[in-house]
Backbone as CSV, one residue per row, in Angstrom:
resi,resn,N_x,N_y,N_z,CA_x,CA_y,CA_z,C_x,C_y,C_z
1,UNK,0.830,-1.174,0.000,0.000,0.000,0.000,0.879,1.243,0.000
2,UNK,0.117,2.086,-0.303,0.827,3.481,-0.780,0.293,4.595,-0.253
3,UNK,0.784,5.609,0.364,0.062,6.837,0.791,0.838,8.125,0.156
4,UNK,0.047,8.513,-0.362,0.363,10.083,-1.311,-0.527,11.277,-1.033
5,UNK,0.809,11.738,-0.608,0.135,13.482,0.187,0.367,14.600,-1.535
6,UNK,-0.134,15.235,-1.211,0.012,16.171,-2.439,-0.097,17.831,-2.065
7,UNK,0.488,18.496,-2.288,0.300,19.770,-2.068,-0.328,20.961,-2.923
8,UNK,-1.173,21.451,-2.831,-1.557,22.401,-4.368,-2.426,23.518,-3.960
9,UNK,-2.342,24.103,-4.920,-2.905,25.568,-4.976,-4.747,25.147,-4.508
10,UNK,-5.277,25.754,-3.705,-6.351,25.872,-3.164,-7.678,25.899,-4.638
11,UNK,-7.296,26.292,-5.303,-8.475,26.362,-6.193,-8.552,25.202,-7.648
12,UNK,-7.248,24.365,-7.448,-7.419,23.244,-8.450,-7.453,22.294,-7.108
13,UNK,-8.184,22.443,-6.097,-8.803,20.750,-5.093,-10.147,20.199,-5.992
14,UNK,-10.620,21.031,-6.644,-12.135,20.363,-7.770,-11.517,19.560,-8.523
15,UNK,-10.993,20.218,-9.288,-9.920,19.496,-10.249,-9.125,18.060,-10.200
16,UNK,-8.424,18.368,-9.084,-7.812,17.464,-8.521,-9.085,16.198,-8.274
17,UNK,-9.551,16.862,-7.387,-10.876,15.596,-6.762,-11.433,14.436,-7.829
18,UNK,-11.575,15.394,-8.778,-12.808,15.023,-10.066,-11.343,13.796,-10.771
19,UNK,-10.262,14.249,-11.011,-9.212,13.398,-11.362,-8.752,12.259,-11.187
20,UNK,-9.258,12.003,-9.635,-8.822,10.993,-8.898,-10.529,9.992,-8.691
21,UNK,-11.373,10.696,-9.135,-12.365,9.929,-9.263,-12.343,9.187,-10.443
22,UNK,-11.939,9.804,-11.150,-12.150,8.725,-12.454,-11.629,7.865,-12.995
23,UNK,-10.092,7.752,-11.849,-9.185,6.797,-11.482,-9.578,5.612,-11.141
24,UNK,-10.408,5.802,-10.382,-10.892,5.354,-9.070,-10.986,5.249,-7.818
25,UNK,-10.340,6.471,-7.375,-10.094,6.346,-6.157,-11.250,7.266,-5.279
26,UNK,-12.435,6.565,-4.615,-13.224,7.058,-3.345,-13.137,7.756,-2.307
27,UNK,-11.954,7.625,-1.592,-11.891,8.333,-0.558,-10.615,9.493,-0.233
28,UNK,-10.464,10.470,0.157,-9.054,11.325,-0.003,-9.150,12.008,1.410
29,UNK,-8.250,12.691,2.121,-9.133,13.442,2.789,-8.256,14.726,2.537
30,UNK,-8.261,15.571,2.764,-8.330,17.254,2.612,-7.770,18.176,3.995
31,UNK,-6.853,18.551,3.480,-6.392,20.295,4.880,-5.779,21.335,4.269
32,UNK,-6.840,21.952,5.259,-5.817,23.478,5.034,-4.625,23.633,5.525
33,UNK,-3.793,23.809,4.187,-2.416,24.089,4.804,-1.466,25.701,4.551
34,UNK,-0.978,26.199,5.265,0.280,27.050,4.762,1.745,26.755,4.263
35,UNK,2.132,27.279,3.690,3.590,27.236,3.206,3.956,28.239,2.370
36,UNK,5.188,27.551,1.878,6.117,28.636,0.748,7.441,27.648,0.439
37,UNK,7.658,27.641,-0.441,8.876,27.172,-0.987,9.674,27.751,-2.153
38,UNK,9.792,27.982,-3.236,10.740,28.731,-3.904,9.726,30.073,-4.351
39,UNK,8.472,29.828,-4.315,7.501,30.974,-4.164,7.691,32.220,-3.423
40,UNK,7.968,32.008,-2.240,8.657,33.047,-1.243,7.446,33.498,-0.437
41,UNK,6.246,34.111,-0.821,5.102,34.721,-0.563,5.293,35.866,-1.236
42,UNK,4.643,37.023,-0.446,4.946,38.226,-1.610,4.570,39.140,-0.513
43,UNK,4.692,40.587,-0.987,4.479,41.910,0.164,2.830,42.777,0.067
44,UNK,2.537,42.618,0.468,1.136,43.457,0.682,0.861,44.836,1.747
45,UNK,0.331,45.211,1.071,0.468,46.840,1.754,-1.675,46.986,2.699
46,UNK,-1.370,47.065,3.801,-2.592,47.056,4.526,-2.507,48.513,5.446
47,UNK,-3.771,49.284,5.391,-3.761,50.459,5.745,-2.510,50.826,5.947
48,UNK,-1.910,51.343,4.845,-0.613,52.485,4.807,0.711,51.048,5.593
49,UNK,0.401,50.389,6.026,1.765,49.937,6.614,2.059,48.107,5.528
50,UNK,3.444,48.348,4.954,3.821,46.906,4.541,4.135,46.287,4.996
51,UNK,4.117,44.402,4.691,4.102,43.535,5.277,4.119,42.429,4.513
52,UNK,5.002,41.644,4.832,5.362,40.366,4.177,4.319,39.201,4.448
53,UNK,3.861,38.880,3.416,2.837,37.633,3.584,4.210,36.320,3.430
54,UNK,4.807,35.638,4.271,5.428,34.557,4.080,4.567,33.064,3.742
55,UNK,3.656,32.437,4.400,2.769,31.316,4.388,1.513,32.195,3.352
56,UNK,1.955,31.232,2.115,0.574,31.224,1.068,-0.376,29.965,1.499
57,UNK,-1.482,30.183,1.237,-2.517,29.232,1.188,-2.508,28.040,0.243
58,UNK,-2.680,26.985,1.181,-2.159,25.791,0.097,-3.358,24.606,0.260
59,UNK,-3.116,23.403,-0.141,-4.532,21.790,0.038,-3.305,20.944,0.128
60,UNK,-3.192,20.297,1.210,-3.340,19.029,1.328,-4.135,17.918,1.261
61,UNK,-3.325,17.259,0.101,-4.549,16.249,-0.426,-3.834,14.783,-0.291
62,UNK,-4.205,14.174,0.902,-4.011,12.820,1.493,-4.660,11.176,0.900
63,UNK,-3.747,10.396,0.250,-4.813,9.381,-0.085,-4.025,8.271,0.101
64,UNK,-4.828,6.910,0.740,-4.074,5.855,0.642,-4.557,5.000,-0.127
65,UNK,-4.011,3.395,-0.704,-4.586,3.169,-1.477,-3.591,1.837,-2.005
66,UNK,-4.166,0.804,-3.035,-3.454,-0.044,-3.418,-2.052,0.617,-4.203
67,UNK,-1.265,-0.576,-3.890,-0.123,-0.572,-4.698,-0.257,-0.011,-6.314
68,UNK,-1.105,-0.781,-7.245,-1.198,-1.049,-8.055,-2.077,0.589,-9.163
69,UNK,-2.264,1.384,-7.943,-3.115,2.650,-8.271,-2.815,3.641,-8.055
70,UNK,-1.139,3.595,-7.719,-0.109,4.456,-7.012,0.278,5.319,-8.452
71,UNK,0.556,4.681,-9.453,0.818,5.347,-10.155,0.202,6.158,-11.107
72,UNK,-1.282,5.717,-11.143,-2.426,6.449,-11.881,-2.783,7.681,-11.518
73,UNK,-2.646,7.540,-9.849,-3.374,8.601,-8.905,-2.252,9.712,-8.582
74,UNK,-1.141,9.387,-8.892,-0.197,10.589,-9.090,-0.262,11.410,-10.427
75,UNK,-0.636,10.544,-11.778,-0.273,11.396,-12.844,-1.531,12.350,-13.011
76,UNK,-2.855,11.672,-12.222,-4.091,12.027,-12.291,-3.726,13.263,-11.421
77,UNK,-3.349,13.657,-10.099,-2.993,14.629,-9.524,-1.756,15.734,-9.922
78,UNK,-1.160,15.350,-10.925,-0.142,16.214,-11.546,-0.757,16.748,-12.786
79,UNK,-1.625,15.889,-13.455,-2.163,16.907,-14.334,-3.343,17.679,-14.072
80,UNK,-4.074,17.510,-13.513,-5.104,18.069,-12.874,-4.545,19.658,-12.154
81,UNK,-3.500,19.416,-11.246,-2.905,20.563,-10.311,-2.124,21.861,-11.015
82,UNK,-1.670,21.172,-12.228,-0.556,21.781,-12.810,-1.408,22.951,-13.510
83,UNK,-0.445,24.132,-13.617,-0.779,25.408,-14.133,0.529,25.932,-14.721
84,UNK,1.194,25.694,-14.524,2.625,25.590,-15.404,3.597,27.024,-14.570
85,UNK,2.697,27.132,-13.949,3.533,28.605,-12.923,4.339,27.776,-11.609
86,UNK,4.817,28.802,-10.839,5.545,28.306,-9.998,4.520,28.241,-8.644
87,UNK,5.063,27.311,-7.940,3.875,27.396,-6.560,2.948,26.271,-6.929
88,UNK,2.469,25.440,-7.951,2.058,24.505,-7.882,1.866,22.983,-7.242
89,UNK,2.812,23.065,-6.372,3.325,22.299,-5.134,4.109,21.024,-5.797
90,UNK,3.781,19.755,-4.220,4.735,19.037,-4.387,3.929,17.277,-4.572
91,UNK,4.069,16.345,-4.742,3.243,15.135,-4.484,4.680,14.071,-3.946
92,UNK,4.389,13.763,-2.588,5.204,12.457,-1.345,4.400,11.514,-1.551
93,UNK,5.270,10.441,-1.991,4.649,9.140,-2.139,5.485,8.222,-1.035
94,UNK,4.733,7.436,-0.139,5.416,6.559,0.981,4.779,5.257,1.334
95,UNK,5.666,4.641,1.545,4.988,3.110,1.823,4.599,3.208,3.121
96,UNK,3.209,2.780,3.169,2.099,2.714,4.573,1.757,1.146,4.809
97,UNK,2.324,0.542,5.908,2.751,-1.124,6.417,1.557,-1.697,6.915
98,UNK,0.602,-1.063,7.484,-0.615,-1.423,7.653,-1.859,-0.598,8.083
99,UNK,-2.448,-1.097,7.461,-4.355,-0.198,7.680,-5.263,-0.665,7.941
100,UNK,-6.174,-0.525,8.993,-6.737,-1.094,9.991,-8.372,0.058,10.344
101,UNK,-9.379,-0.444,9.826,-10.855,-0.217,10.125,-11.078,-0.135,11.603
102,UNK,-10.770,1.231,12.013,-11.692,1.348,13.723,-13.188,0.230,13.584
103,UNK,-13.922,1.283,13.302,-15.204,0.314,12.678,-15.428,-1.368,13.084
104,UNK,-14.772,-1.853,11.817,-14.693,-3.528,11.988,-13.769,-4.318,11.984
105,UNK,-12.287,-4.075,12.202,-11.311,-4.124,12.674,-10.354,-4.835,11.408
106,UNK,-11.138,-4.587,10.142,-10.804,-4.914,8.871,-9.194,-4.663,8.755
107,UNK,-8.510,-5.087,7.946,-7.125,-4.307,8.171,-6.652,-4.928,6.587
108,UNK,-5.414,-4.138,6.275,-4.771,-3.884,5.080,-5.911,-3.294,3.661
109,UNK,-5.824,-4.086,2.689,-6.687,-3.641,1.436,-8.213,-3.385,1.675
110,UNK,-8.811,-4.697,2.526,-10.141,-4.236,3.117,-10.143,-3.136,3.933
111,UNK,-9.378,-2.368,4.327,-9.574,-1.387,5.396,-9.607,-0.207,4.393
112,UNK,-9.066,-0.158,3.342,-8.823,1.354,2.304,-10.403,1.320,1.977
């Protein structure tokens, strides 16, 4: 099993979502995140005084999932996210050893 976090601009998470559905993949889950990486943030001027916005608004987009769908559900999330500018984020792919249903105590592939 495979777990792939993804990072991206707040307004391609539709995009993204709709991408990974048609993959097949059901379940994802979603956060609000901050950051910056070669982006920097940028300076904004608020009543008369400037100020560095460092943390831009970002999605974390979390999914686990078979082996075998690891690689669909990345290209599905890279093209979907991509805008060809900078700041488009990042996608971590990591091996996840076991998964386990609170619920019904299902575990590995039955548990995704």
């Amino acid at each position: 099993m495979k777990k792939i976090e993804a990072i991206i601009k707040p307004f391609k998470l539709d995009e993204v979502k709709e991408a990974l559905h048609e993959v097949g993949i059901n379940g994802i889950t979603v956060t609000e995140a901050k950051g910056f990486g070669r982006q920097k943030g940028h300076t904004e001027l608020y009543r008369g005084a400037e100020y560095v916005v460092d943390f831009l608004p970002k999605v974390k987009v979390e999914i686990v999932l078979e082996d075998e769908l690891a690689e669909r559900a990345t290209e599905a999330i890279q093209q979907a996210a991509q805008t060809g500018r900078i700041g488009d984020g990042k996608i971590f792919v990591s091996n996840i050893e076991e998964v386990i249903r609170i619920r019904t105590g299902e575990r590995g592939g039955d548990a995704i």
